[in-house]
mmCIF file of the C-alpha atoms, coordinates in Angstrom:
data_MODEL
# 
_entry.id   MODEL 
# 
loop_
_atom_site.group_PDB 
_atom_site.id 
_atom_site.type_symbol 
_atom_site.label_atom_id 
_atom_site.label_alt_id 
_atom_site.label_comp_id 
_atom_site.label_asym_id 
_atom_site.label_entity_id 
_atom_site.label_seq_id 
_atom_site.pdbx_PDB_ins_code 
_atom_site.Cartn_x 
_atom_site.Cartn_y 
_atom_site.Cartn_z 
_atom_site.occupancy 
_atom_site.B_iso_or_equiv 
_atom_site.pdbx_formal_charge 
_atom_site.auth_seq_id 
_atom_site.auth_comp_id 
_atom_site.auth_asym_id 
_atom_site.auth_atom_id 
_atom_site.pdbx_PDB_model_num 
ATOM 1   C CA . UNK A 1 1   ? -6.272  69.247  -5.184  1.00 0.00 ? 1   UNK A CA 1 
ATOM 2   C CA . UNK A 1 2   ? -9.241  71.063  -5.724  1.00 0.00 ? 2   UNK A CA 1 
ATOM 3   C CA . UNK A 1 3   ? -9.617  74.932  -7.209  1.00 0.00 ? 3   UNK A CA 1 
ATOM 4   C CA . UNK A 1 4   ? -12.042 76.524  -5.770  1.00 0.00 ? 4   UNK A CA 1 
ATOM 5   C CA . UNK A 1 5   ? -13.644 79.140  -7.609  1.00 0.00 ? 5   UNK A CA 1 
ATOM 6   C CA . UNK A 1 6   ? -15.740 82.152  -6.046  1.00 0.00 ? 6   UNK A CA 1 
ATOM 7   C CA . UNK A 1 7   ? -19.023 82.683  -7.343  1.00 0.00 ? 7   UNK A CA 1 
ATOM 8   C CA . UNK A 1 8   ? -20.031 86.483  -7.935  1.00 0.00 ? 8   UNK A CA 1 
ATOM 9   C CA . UNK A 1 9   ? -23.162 87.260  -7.789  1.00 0.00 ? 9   UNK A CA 1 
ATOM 10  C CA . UNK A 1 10  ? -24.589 90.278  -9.797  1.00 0.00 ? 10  UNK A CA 1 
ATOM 11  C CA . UNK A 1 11  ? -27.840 91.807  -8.485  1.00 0.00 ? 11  UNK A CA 1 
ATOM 12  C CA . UNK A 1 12  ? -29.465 93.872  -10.763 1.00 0.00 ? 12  UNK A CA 1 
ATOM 13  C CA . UNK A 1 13  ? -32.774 95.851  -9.496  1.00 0.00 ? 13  UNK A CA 1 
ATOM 14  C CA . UNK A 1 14  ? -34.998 96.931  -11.791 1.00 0.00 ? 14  UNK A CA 1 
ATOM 15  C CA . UNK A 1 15  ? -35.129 99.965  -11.057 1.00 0.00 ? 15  UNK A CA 1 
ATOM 16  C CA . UNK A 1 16  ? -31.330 100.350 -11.940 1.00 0.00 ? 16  UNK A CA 1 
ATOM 17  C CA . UNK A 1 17  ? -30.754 102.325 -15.098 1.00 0.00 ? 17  UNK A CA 1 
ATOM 18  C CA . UNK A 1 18  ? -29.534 100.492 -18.297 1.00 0.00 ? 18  UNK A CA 1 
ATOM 19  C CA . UNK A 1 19  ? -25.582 102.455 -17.560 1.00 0.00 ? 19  UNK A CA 1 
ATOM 20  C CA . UNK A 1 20  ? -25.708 101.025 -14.033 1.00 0.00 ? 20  UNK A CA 1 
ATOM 21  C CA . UNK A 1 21  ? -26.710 97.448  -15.295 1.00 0.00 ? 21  UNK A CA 1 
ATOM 22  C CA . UNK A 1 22  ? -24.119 97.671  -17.831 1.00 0.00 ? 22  UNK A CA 1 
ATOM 23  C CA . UNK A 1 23  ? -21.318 98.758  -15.325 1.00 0.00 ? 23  UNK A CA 1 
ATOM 24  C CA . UNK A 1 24  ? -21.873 96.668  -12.582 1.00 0.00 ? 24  UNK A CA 1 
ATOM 25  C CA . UNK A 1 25  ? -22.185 93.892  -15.614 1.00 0.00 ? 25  UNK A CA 1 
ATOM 26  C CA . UNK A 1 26  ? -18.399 95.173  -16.886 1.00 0.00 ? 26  UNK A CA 1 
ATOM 27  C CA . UNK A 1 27  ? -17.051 94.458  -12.947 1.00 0.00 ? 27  UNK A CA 1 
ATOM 28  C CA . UNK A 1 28  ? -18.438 91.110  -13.222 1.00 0.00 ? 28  UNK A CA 1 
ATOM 29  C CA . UNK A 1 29  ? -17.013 89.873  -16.412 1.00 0.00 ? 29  UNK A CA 1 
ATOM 30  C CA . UNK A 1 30  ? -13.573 92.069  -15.390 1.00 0.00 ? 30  UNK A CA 1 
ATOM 31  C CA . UNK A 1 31  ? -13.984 89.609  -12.152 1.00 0.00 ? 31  UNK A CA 1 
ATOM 32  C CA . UNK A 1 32  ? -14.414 86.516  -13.529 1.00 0.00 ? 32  UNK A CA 1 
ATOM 33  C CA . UNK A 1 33  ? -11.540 87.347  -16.387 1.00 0.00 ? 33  UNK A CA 1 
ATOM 34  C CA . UNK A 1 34  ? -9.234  88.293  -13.533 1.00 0.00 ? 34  UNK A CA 1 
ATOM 35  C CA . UNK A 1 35  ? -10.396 84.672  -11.844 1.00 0.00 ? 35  UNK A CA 1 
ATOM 36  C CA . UNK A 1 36  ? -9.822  82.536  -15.161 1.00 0.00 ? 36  UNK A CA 1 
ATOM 37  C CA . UNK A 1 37  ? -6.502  84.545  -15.369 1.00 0.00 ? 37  UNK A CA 1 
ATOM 38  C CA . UNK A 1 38  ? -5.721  83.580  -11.841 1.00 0.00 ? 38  UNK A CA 1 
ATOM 39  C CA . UNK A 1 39  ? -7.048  79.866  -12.577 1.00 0.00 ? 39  UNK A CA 1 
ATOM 40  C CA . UNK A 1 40  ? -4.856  80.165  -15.579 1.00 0.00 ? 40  UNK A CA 1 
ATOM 41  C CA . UNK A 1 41  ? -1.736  80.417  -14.395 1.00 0.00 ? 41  UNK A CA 1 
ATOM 42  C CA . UNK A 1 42  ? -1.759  78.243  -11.576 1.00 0.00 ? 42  UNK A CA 1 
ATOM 43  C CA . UNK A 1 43  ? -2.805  75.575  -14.522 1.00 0.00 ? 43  UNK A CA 1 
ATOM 44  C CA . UNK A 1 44  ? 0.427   76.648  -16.190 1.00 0.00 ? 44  UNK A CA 1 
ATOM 45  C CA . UNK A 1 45  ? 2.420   76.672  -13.016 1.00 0.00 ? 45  UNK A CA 1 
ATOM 46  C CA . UNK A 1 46  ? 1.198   73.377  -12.150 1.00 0.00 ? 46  UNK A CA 1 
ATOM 47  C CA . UNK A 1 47  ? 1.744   71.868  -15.794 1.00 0.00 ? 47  UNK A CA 1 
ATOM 48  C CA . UNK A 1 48  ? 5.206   73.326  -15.839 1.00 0.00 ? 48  UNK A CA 1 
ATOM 49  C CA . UNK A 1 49  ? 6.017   71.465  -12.502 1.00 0.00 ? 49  UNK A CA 1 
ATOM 50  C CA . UNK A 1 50  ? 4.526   68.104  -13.634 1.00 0.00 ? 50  UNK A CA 1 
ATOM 51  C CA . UNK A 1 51  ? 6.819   68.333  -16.831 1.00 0.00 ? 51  UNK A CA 1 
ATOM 52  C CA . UNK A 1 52  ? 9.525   68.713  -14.609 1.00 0.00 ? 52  UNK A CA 1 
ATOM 53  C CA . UNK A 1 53  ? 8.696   66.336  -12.177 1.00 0.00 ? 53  UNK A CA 1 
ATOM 54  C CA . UNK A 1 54  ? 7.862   63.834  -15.301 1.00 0.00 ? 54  UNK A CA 1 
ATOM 55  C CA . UNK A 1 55  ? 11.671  64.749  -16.155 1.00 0.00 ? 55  UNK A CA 1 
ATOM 56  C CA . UNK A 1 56  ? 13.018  64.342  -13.338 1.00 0.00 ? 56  UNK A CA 1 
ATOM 57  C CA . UNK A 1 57  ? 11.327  60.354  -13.244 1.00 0.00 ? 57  UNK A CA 1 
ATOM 58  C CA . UNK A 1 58  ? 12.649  59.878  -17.185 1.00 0.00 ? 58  UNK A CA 1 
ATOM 59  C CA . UNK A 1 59  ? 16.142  60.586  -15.558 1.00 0.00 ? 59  UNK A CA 1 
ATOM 60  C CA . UNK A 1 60  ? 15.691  58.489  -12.749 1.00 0.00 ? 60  UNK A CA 1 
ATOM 61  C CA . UNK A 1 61  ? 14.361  55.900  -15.194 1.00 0.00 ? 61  UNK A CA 1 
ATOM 62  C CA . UNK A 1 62  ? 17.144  55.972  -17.354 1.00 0.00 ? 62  UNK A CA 1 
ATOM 63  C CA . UNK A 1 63  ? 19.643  55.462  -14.847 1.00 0.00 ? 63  UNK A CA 1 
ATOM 64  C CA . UNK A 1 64  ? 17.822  52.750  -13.395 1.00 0.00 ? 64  UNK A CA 1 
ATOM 65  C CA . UNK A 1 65  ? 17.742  50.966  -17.139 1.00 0.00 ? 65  UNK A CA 1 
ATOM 66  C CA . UNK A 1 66  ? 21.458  51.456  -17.239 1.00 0.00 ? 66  UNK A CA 1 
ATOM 67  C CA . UNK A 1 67  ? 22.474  50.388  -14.014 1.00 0.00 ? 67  UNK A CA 1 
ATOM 68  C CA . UNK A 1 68  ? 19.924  46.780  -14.654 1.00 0.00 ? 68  UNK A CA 1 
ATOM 69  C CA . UNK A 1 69  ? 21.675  47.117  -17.973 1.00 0.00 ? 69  UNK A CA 1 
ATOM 70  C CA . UNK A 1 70  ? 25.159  46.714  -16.251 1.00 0.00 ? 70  UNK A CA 1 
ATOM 71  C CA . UNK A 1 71  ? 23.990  44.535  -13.621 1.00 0.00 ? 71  UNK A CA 1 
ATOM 72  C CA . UNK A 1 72  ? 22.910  41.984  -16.570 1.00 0.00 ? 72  UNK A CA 1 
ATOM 73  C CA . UNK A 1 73  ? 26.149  42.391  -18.240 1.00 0.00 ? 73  UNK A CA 1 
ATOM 74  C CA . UNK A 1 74  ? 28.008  41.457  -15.338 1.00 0.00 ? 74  UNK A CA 1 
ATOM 75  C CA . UNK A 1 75  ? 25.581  38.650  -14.735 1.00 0.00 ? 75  UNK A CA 1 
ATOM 76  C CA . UNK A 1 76  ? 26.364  37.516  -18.366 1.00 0.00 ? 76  UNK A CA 1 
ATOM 77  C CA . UNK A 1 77  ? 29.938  37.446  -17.577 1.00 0.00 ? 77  UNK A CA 1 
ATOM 78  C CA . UNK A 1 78  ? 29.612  35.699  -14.265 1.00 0.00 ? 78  UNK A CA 1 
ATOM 79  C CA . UNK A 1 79  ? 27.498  32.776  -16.596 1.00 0.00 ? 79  UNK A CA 1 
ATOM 80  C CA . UNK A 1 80  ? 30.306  32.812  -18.919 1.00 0.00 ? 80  UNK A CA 1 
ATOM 81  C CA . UNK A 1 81  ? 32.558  31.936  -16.501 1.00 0.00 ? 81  UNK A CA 1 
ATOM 82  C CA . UNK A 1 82  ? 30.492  29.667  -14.693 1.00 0.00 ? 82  UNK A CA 1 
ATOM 83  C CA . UNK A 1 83  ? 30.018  27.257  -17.745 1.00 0.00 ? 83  UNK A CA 1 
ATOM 84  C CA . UNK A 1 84  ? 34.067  27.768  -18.661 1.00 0.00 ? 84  UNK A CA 1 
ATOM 85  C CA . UNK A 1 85  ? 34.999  26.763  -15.611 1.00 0.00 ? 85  UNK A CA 1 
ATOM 86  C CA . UNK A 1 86  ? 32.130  24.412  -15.578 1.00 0.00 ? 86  UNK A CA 1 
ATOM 87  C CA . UNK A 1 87  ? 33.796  22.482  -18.908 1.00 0.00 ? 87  UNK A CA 1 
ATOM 88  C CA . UNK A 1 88  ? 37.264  22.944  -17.400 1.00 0.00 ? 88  UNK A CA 1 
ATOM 89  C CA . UNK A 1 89  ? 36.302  21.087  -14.314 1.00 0.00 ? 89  UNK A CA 1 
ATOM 90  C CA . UNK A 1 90  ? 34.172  18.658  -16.686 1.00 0.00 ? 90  UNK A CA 1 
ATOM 91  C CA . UNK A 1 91  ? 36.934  17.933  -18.447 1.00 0.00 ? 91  UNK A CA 1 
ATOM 92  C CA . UNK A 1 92  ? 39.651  17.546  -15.064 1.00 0.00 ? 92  UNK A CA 1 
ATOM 93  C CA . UNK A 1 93  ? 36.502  15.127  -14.275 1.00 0.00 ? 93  UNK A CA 1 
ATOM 94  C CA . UNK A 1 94  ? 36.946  13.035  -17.144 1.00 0.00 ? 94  UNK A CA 1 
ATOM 95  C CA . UNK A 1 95  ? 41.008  13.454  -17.030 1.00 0.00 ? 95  UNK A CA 1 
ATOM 96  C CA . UNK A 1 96  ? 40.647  11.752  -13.864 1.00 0.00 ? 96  UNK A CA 1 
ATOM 97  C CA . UNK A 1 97  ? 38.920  9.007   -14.709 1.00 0.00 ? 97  UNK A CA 1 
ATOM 98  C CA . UNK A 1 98  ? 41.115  7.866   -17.577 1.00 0.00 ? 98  UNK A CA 1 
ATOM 99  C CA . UNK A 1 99  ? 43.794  7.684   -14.603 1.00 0.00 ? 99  UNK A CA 1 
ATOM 100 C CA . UNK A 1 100 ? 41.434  5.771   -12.282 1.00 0.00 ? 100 UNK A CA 1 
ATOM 101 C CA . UNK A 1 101 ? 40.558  3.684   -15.377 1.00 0.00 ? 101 UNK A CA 1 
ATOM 102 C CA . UNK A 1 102 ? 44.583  2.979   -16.045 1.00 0.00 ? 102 UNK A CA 1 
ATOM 103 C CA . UNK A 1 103 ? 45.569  2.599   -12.195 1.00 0.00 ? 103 UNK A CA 1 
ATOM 104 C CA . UNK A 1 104 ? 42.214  0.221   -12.013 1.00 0.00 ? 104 UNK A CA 1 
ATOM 105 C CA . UNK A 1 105 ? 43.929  -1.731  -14.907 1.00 0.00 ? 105 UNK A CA 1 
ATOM 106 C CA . UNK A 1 106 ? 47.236  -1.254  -13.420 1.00 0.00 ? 106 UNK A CA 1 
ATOM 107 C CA . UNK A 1 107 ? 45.877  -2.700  -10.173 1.00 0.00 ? 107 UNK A CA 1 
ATOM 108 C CA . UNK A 1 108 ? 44.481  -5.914  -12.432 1.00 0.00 ? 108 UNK A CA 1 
ATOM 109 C CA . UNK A 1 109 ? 47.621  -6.503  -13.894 1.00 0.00 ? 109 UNK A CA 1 
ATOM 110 C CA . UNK A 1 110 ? 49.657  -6.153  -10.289 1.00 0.00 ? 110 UNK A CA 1 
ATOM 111 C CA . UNK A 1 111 ? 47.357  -8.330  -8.852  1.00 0.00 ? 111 UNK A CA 1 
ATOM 112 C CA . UNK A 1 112 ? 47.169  -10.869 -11.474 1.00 0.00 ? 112 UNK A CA 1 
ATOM 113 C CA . UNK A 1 113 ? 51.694  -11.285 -11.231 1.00 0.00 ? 113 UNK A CA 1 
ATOM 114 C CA . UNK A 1 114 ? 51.227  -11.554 -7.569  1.00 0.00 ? 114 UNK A CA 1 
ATOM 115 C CA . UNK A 1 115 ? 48.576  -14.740 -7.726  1.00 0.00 ? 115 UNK A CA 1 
ATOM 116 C CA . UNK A 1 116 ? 50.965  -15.907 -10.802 1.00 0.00 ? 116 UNK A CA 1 
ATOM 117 C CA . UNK A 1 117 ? 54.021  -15.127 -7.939  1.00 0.00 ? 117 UNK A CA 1 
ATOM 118 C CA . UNK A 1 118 ? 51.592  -17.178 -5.321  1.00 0.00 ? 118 UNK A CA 1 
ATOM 119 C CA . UNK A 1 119 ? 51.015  -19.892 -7.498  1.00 0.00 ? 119 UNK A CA 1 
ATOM 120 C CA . UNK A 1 120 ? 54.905  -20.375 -7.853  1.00 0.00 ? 120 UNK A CA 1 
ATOM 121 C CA . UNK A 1 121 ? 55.812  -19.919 -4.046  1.00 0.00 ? 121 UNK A CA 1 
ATOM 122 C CA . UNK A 1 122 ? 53.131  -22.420 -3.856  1.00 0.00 ? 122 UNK A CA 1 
ATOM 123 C CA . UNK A 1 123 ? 55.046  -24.405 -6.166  1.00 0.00 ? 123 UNK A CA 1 
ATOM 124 C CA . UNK A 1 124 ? 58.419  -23.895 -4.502  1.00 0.00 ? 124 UNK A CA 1 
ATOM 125 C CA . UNK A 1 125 ? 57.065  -24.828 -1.069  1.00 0.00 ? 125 UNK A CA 1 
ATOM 126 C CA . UNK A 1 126 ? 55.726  -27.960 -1.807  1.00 0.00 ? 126 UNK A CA 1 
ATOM 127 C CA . UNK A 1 127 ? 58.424  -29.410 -2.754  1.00 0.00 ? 127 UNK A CA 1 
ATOM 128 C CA . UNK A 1 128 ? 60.121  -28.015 0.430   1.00 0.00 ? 128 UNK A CA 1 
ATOM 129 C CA . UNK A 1 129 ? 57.685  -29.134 2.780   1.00 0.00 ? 129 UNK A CA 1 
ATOM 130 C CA . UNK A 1 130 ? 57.284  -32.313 1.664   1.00 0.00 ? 130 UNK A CA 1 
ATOM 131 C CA . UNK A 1 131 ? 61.276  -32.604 2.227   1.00 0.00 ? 131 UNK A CA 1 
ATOM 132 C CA . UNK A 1 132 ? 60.560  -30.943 5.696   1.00 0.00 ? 132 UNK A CA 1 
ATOM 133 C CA . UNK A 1 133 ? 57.874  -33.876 6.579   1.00 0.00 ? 133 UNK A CA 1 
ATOM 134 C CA . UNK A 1 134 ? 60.585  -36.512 4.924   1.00 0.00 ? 134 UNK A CA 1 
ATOM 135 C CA . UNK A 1 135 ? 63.355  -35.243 7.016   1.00 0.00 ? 135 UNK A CA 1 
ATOM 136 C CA . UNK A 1 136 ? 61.130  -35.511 10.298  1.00 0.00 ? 136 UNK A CA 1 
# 
């Protein structure tokens, strides 16, 4: 924004006597005080509503700072319980594969009864067939 200032002008004649120079210099300088008086106020009136207005943003600001400040709290809390729940389901990981690790070793020892269980039907029918085949 731009002040815009008007320029007065004081013509003096010379044939104007010294009390006629010296009043029509006193309406100048009573001209230009009442301008600077003019300019100085709406200086104050304009500093007075940038304070405010700065104010006003410092408030806004502040808020703003305390609502990122809760928003990163509650972003701490949601990685806290990411990585706890993270470990708990680390740990139901590793729980579970102690039991596949047993049943696996379970399995083993089932399967290794029911060759030893083959081996003896194999045992016990032999001797049957063979009587089968005799009898024939």
């Amino acid at each position: 924004m731009y002040i815009i200032i008007p320029q007065c002008w004081l013509r003096l004649s010379p044939s104007k006597s010294p009390a006629a120079k010296k009043k029509a210099s006193d309406i100048v300088n009573v001209n230009v005080s009442s301008q600077l008086d003019n300019i100085t106020q709406l200086i104050n009136c304009r500093s007075d509503t940038i304070e405010q207005k700065i104010s006003d943003l410092n408030e806004k600001v502040d808020a703003v700072t305390s609502e990122l400040k809760s928003v990163a709290a509650k972003l701490d809390n949601i990685t806290q319980l990411i990585n706890c729940r993270s470990d708990t389901i680390e740990q139901k990981i590793s729980d579970l594969n102690e039991k596949v690790d047993a049943v696996t070793s379970e399995l083993k020892s089932v399967a290794a009864k029911v060759m030893s269980l083959e081996r003896r039907v194999d045992q016990v029918e032999q001797p049957i067939r063979c009587k089968e085949e005799w009898m024939i």
